[in-house]
N, C-alpha and C positions, 0 to 999 in steps of 0.2 A: 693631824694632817695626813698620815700615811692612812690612817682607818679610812677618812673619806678618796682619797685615792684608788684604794681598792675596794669601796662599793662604786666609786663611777667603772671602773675596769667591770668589777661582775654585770651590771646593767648593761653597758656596752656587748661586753660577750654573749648575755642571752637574748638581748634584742640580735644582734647577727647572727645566733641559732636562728633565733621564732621566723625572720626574713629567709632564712635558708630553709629551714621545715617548710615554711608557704608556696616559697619558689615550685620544690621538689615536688609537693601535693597538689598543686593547683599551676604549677605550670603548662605541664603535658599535655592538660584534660585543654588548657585554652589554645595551647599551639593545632592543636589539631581538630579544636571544633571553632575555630572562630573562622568567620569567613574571610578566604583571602581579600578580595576587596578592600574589605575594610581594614586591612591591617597591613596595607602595601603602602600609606601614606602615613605610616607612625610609627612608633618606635620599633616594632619589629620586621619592617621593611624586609628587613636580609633572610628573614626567615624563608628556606628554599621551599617551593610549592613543585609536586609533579606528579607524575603517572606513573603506571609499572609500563617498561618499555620492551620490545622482542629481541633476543639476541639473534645474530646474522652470522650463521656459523658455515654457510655453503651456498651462497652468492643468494640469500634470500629476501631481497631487498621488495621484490614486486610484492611477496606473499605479507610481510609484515608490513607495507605500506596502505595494500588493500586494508587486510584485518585493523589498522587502526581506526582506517576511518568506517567501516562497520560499528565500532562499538561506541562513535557520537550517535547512530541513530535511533532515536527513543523510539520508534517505531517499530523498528526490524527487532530490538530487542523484547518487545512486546509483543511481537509476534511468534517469535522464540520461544518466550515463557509460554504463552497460551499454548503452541502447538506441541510442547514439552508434554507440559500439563494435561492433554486431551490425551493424547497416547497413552500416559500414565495411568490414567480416569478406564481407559479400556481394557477388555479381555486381551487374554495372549495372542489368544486364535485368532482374532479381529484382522491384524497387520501379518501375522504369519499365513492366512491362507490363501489359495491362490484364487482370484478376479474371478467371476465369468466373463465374457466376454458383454453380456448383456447388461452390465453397470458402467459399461465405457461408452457414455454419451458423447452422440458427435458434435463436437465443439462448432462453431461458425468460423473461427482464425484460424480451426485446422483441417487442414487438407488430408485427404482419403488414404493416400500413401504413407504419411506421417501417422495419420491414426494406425495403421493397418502393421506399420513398425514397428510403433507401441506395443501392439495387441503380440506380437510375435517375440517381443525380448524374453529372454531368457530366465528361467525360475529363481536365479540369485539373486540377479538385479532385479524384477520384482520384487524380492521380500524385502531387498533393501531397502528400494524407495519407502514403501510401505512402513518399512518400518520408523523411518526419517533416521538415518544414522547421521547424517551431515548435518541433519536441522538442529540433533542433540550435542554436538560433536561444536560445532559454531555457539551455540548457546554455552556452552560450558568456558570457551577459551573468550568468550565476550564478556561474560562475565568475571574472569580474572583480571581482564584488561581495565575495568571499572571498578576492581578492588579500590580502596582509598591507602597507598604504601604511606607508613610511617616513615620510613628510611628509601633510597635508593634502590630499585626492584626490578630484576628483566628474568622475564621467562621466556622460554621456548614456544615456538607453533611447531612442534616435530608434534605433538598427539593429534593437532587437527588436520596437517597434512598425510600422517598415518591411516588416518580414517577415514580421510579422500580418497589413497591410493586405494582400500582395501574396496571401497564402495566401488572405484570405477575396474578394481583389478589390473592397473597400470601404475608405473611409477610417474612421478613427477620427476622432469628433467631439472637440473638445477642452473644448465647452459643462461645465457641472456635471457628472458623469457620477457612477454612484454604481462603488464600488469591488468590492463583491460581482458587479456586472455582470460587470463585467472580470474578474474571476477566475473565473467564472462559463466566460466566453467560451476565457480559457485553459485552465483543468480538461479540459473536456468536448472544446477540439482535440487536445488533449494524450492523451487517450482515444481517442478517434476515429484518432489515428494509429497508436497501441502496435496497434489491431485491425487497420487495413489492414496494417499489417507483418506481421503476426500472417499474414492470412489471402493474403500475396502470398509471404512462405516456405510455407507450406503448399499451395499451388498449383503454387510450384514445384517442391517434391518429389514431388506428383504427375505434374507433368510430367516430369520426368526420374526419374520410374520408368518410365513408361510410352512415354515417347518417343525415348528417349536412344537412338545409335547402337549398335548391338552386343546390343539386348535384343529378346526378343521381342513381337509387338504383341498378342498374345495374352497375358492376365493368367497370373501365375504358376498353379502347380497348390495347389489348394485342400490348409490344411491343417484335417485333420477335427477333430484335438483343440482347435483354436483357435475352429474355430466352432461346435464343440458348447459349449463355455464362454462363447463370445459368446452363442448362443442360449438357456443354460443363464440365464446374466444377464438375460435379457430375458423370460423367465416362459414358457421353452417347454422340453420336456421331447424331449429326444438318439430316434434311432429305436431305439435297443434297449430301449427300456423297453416293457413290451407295453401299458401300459396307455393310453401316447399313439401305441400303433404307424400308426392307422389317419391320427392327423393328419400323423408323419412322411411318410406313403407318400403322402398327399396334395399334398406339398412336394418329392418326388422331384422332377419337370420343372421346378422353380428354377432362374434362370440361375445360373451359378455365377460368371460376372462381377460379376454384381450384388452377390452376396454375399462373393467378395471384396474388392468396392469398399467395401462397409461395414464389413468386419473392420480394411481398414489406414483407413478415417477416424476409426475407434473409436479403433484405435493411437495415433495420431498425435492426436486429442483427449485422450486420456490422458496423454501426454508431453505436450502441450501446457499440465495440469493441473499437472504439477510445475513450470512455472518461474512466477516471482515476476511479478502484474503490475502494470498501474497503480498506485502507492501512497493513490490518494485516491481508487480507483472499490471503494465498497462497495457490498453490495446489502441491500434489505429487503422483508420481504413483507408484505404485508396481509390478514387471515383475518376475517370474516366468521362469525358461528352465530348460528342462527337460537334464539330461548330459546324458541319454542312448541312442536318438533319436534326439535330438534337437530343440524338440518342444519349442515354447513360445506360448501360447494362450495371448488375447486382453490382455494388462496391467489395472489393477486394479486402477483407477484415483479416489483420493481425494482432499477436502477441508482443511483447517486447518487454525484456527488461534492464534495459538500457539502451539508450540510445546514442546511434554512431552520428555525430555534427561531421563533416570536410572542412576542415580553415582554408581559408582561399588565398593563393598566393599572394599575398601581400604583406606589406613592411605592418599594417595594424590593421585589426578587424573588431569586430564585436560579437560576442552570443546571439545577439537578436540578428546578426548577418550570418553567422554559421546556424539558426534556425532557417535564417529565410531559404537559403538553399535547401531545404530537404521541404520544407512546409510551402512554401510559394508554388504559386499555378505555373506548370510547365509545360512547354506545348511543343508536340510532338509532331513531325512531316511523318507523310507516306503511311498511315496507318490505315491497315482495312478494316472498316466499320461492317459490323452485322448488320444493322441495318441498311444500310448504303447498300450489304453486295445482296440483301434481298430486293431490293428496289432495280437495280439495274438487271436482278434475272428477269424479275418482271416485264421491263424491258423489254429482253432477250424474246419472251414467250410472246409476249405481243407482236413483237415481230414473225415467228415463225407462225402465230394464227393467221393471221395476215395472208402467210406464203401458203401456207397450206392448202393445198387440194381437196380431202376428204373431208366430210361432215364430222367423222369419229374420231378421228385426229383433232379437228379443232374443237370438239367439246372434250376431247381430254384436257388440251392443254387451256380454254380457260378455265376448267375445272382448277388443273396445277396453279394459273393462276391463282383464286377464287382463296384456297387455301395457303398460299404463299403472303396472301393479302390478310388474309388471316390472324396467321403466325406472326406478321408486323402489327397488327394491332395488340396483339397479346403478348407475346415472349420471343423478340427477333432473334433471340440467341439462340433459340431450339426449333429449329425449321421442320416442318415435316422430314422424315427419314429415305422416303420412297420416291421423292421427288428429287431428280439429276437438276443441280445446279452446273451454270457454268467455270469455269476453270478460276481457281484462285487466282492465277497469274492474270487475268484478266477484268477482276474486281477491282473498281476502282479506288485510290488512293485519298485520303482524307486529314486531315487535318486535326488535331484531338485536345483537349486542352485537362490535364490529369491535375486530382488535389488531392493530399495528405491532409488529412485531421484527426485529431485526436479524440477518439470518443469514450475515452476510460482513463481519468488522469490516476497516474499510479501515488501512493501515500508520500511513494521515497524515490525520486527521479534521479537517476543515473544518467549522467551525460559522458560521452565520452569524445574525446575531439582527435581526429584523425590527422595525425600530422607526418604522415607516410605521402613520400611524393615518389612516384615511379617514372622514371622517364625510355625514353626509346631506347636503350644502351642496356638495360634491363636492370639498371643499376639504384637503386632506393637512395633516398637520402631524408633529412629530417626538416620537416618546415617550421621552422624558427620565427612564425609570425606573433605577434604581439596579441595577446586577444583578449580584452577587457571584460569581464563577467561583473555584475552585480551584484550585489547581496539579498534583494528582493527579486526574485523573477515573477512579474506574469506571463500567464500561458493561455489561451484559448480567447475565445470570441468574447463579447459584450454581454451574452448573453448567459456564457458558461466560462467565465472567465475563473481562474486562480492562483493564488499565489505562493511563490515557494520562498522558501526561506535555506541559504547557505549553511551548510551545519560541517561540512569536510569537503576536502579535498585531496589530490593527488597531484606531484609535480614530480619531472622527472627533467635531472638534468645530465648535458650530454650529447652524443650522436646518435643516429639510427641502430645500430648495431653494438653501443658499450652504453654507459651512465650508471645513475644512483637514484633508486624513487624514494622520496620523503612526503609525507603527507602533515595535512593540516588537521585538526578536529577543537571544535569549538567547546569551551569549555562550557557544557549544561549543567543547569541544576533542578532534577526534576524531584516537583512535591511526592510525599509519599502517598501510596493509595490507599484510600481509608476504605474500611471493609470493617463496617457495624456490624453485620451475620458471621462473624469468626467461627461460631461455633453451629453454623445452622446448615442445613443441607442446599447447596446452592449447584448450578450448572456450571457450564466452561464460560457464558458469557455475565457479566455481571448487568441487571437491569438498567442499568443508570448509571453516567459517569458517576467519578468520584469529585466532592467539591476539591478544590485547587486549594484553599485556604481554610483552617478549621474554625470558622467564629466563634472570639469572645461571647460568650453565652452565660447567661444566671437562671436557677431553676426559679419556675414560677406556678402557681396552683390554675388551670385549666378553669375558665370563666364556665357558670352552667350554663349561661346561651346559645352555646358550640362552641367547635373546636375552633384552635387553634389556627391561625390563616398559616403558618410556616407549617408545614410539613418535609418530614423527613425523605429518604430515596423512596421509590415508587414501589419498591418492593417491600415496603414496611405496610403496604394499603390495601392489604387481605382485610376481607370481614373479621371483623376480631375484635372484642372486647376495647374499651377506650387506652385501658391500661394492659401496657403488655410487661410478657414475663420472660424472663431471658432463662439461661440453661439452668439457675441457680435459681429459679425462682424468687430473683428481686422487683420489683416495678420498679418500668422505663418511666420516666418522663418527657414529654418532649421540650428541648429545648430551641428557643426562639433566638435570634441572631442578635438581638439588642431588645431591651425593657422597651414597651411601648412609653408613649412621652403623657398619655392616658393617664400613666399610673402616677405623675406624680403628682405632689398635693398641693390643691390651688392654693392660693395667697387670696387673702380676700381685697377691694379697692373701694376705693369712696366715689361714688358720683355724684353726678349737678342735684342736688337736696338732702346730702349727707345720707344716703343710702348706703349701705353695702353690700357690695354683688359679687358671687365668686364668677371668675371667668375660668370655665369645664373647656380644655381645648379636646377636639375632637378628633377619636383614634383614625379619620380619615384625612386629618386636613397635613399638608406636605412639612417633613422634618425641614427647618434650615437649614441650608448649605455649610457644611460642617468646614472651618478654616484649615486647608494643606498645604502644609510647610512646604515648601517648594525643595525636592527631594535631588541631590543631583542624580544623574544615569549615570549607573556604573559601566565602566569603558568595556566595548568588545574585546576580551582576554580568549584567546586560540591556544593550544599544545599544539608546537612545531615537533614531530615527532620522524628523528632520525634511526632506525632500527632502537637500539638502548638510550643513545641521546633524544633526553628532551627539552625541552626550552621554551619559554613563554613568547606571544607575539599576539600581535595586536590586529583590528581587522583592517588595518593599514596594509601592513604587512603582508596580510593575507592576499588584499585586492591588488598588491603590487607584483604580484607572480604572475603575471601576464604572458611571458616567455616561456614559462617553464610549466604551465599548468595543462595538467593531462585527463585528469580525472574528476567531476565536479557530482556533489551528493545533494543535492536539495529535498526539500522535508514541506510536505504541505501543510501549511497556517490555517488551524482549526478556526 
């Protein structure tokens, strides 16, 4: 009796080792790779889930409320990586040397002054921008933020505000600051660098076309089909057409430098159109018509990268009511239209013909007419030079009716909602209206409609003058990006997304009547052998997304006279509607993120800051 005693003891005790060895071996590995979701409704519930959070060590609530909600967007961080990566990819000299002035293309959203600013800053800040120290500097502290912490983790933003100050050569005050500033200030360096990079490879490739050893210093020879197309584009008609022969012949003695230099900036603006840029620099323009005449002059084209809403005073409002104010047709007294005050000099002239005495007098002035009438058919805005108009003050008053549109939706929309109310007293206070945002936004017309999707926010609570900002950011999970050419020589852009999900796939032997209908990324479809060979010289196979239903082997069946027929179903006719479990959606889970406190919330929660929401990040839905 005592023997069996002490074999159930020994059993007993190595079974609670072998439980305790499994625990300790295979606990870890499932606490941290199993997905929360699925493990918030069972036994390990309590298991704490979080982020690495900012420590707030000198009232830096606005800078780590921004930064949080930067590193929800998969976008901006992709944009990061890439423009990391391309800098990386390039010579030293590329971002260290300085512009000419002749790679600073004039933008359409920027005005002549502003350019003209640009072209005169300073050789620091130039090499900075150039060199993107903010853009590396943001990339680096977003990527910490999206670390996956085992245990409870707050690091500092002192390196990226470091390399703020040193970029702009200013300190950052640590006083109340408002948050929109600071993002404000990041957005638009973050801009301002993707251009200088922009315009310091572009430079360089005109240098080493033109400069490089072994070429000649003489521009290549003109190709005629390229700039008759070039010029065909631009509203001028090729010299074999007889009907424009006499202006081509007059463009004979063109330098043909000149005109090649415009052919490759065209080029190269072109290709510079295909790649992806800033994700939060949109543009919009502003039109102007006149309701007396029907004038529109050129529309007013901007940048932006973010955008300022007004809440309007009231106890509750909506997004789509702080859009309408800025986006709604507004209409404006007392404006003087161009064309209206060339219409009434007209006027003017025909009355002094009228008065006039002299013959020579009055064939001047209906001449001044003649071309004043002119200049209204063509471009009211630019009237002959020479010709004495009447007095401004005296130009009649019109009526205008002005519209905002967006004609460049940016990837990552910044909204920001202005809740500063000034009154007569000179005194600020805070507007405390209620203002309900949605989690899907659309934006634009019928035609060019799109939609955004909430991914972070900014709330701030408090008075004008004191509070606390805490932000939201939605908890993503983005696929990882597959890249088959790991080992092969590839560009900064890859040719083809990446699929989202990798399919279940079985190797199968390539039928000899052609190939395969599945084919792999587009960049596998060089002329090249059927079978390819990787660095290792193995053969690829291509693999197909599921066994066609071709291949499996018929059953044979009996029909009306005892025959038997096999039924071949054919690789064209439609798979069955394969039976799906009806899946539940996993609940919208947000990171409530107080400087180091973080905390879980829901998109309940989220849409329930009404009061308190300052900052909104939308992210457009591919």
């Amino acid at each position: 009796m005592p023997d069996r005693s002490l074999t159930v003891a020994t059993y007993a005790a190595g079974a609670s080792l072998a439980a305790i060895t499994l625990i300790y071996v295979f606990g870890p590995t499932y606490f941290l790779d199993s997905d929360p979701s699925s493990t918030s409704y069972g036994v390990f519930s309590s298991r704490k889930n979080g982020i690495i959070g900012l420590s707030n060590t000198a009232n830096d609530c606005f800078i780590n409320s921004v930064l949080q909600a930067l590193a929800g967007l998969g976008d901006l961080r992709l944009y990061l990586i890439r423009e990391t990566h391309r800098r990386g990819l390039d010579d030293g000299w590329v971002h260290t040397q300085t512009v000419s002035t002749s790679a600073w293309p004039r933008s359409v959203g920027q005005k002549k002054a502003a350019v003209e600013s640009m072209k005169n800053m300073p050789d620091w800040k130039a090499e900075g921008l150039q060199k993107g120290l903010v853009t590396k500097a943001l990339k680096d502290i977003l990527d910490a933020l999206n670390e996956r912490p085992i245990y409870r983790k707050t690091i500092s933003a002192g390196p990226f505000v470091k390399t703020l100050e040193q970029a702009f050569r200013q300190r950052i005050s640590r006083q109340q600051q408002d948050a929109q500033e600071f993002l404000q200030v990041v957005a638009e360096r973050l801009c301002d660098e993707y251009h200088a990079g922009r315009r310091a490879r572009r430079f360089a490739r005109q240098k080493a076309t033109y400069s490089s050893p072994g070429r000649p210093t003489h521009p290549p020879p003109l190709d005629s089909g390229l700039v008759k197309e070039r010029l065909a584009g631009l509203g001028f008609a090729s010299a074999d057409d007889p009907s424009h022969r006499d202006r081509a012949s007059s463009s004979e003695d063109a330098d043909p430098a000149a005109l090649t230099k415009a052919v490759v900036s065209t080029q190269e603006e072109d290709e510079g159109e295909k790649e992806d840029g800033f994700p939060l620099e949109g543009k919009f323009e502003s039109q102007i018509e006149c309701l007396t005449c029907g004038f529109k002059p050129r529309p007013n084209e901007s940048t932006f990268c973010s955008l300022t809403l007004n809440v309007p005073q009231s106890s509750a409002t909506t997004l789509n009511a702080c859009f309408d104010g800025m986006f709604k047709t507004e209409y404006i007294d007392d404006f003087k239209c161009e064309k209206c005050r060339l219409l009434h000099a007209i006027s003017v002239l025909k009355e002094e013909a009228q008065k006039s005495h002299t013959e020579t007098l009055r064939k001047k002035t209906w001449m001044s007419i003649t071309r004043l009438q002119l200049a209204i058919d063509t471009d009211p805005e630019h009237p002959p030079p020479d010709i004495t108009l009447p007095d401004l003050r005296f130009a009649p008053k019109r009526r205008i009716a002005r519209h905002i549109r967006l004609t460049e939706f940016p990837k990552v929309l910044a909204i920001h909602l202005s809740r500063s109310i000034f009154d007569a007293s000179s005194l600020s206070h805070k507007n405390s209206a209620k203002v309900s945002f949605p989690e899907l936004l659309p934006l634009g017309g019928l035609l060019q409609q799109r939609k955004y999707k909430l991914l972070g926010l900014v709330t701030h609570k408090g008075s004008h003058h004191s509070g606390h900002y805490e932000s939201f950011r939605r908890q993503n999970t983005y696929p990882p990006f597959s890249n088959p050419n790991t080992f092969q020589v590839s560009g900064v852009y890859s040719k083809a997304a990446s699929p989202t999900l990798t399919p279940h796939s079985k190797l199968i032997q390539q039928e000899s009547e052609g190939s395969s209908p599945l084919t792999s990324t587009p960049d596998l479809l060089s002329p090249r052998p059927e079978t390819d060979l990787d660095a290792n010289g193995a053969q690829l196979v291509s693999l197909p997304t599921r066994s066609p239903i071709s291949k499996i082997a018929p059953k044979p069946s009996l029909r009306a006279g005892g025959q038997a027929s096999t039924r071949v179903d054919s690789p064209e006719a439609p798979l069955p509607p394969a039976s799906k479990q009806r899946q539940r959606k996993p609940p919208g889970r947000w990171w409530r993120i107080s400087d180091e406190k973080v905390r879980v919330a829901s998109t309940r929660d989220v849409l329930s800051m009404q009061r308190e929401v300052y900052l909104l990040f939308y992210e457009l839905e591919k």
